[in-house]
Wavefront OBJ file of the C-alpha trace (Angstrom):
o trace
v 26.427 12.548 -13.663
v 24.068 15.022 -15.458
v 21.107 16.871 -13.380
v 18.876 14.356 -15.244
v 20.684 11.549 -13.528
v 20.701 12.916 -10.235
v 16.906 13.968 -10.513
v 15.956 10.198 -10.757
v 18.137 9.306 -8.315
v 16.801 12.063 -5.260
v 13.529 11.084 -3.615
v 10.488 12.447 -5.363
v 7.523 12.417 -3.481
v 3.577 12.374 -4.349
v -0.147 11.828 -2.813
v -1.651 10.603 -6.047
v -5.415 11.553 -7.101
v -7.960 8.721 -5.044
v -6.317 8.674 -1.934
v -7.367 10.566 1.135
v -4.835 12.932 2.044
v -2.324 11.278 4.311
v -2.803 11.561 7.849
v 0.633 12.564 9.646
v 3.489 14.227 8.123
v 4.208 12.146 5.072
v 3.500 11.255 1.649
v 1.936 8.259 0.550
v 4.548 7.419 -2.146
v 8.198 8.379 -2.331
v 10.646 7.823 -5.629
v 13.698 7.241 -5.696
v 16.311 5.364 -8.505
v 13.851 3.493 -10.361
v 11.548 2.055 -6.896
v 8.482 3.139 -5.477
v 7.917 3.159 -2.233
v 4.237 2.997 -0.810
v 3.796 4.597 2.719
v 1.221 1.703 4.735
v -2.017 2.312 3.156
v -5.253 1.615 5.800
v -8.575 1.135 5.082
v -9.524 4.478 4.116
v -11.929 5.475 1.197
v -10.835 8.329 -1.256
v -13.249 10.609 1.186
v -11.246 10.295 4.118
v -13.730 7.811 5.504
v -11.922 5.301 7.795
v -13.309 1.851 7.035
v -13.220 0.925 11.147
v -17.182 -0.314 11.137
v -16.788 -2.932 7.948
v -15.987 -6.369 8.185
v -12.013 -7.419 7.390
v -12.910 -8.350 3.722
v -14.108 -4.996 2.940
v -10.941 -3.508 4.457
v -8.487 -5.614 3.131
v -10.239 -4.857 -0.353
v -9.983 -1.185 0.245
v -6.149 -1.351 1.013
v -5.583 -3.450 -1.655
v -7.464 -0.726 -3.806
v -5.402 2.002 -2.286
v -2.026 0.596 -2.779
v -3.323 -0.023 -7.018
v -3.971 3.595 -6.732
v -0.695 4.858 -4.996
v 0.947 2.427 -7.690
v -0.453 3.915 -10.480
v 0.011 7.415 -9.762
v 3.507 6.548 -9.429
v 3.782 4.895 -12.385
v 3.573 0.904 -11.560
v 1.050 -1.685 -11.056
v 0.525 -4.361 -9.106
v 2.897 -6.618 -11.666
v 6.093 -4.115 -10.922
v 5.418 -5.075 -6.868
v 8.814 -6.372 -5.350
v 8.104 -6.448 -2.228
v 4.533 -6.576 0.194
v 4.478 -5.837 4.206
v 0.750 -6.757 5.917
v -0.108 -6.117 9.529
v -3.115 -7.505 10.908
v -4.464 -7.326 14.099
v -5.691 -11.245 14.293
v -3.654 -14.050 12.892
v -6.689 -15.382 12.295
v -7.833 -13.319 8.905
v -4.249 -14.722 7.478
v -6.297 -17.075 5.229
v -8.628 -14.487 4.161
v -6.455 -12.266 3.300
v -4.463 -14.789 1.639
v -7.399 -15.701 -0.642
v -8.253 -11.638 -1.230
v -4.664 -10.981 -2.035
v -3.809 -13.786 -4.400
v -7.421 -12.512 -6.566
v -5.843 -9.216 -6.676
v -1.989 -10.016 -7.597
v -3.021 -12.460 -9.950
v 0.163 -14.160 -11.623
v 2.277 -11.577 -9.553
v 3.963 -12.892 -6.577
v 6.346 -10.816 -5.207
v 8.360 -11.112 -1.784
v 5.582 -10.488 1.031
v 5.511 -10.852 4.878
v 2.336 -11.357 7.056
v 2.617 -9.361 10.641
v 0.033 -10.144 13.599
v -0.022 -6.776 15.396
v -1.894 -5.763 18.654
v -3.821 -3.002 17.246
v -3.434 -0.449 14.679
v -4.671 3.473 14.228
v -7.925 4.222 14.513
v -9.214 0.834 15.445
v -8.820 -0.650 11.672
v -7.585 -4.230 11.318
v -5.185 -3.831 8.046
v -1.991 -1.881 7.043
v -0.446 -2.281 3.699
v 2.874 -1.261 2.635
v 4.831 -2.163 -0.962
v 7.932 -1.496 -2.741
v 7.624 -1.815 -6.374
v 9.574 -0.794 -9.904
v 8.882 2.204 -11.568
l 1 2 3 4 5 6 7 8 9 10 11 12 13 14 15 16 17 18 19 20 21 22 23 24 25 26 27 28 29 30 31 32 33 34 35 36 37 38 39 40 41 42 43 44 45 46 47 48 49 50 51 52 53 54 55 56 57 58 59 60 61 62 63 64 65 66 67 68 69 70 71 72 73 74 75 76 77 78 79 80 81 82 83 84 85 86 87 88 89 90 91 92 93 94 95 96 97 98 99 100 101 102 103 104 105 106 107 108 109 110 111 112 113 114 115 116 117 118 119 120 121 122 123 124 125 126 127 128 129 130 131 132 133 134
């Protein structure tokens, strides 16, 4: 195995440009033989501004917007996505997010799970986390 080899095999971490800086000790995107993996993105703008005051539409948008950005600064896109994890604090916005999410995939439709949750940091009602191709 060359070092070139082994370089695209170790982990390879980044905060890309229009994200917030991450919160807790670790990245928002790791690297690692040919996958990207996206840390849970909440509803925070590129200012650091946690969206806890707007409604769950504008949240869900705003992850949804973060985890196109963490994709592209890796290198991917929304149509390389293998694999989607959602917590939400209310069963309820399932629907609505369901509706949000299929606008913003499009034709994609990779492997996804939906996860009622009791409560998540700082009050916000969305986490999103991915795997997707480089």
């Amino acid at each position: 195995m060359d070092k070139r080899e082994r370089s695209e095999q170790c982990p390879r971490t980044i905060n890309p440009e229009g994200l917030a800086p991450p919160g807790g000790h670790y990245s928002h995107v790791s690297i690692a033989n040919g996958m990207v993996f996206v840390s849970g993105q909440l509803p925070i703008d590129p200012t650091g501004r946690k969206l806890t005051d707007q409604p769950f539409e504008a949240q869900a948008e705003q992850v949804l917007a973060n985890l196109a950005t963490a994709l592209a600064g890796a290198g991917s896109d929304v149509t390389k996505l293998v694999q989607v994890r959602v917590y939400i604090v209310d069963i309820e916005y399932w629907a609505t997010f369901n509706e949000i999410y299929a606008r913003w995939t499009g034709a994609a439709k990779p492997a996804r799970a939906v996860v009622p949750v009791p409560a998540l940091h700082f009050g916000l009602k969305i986490e999103v986390e991915a795997v997707a191709c480089v």
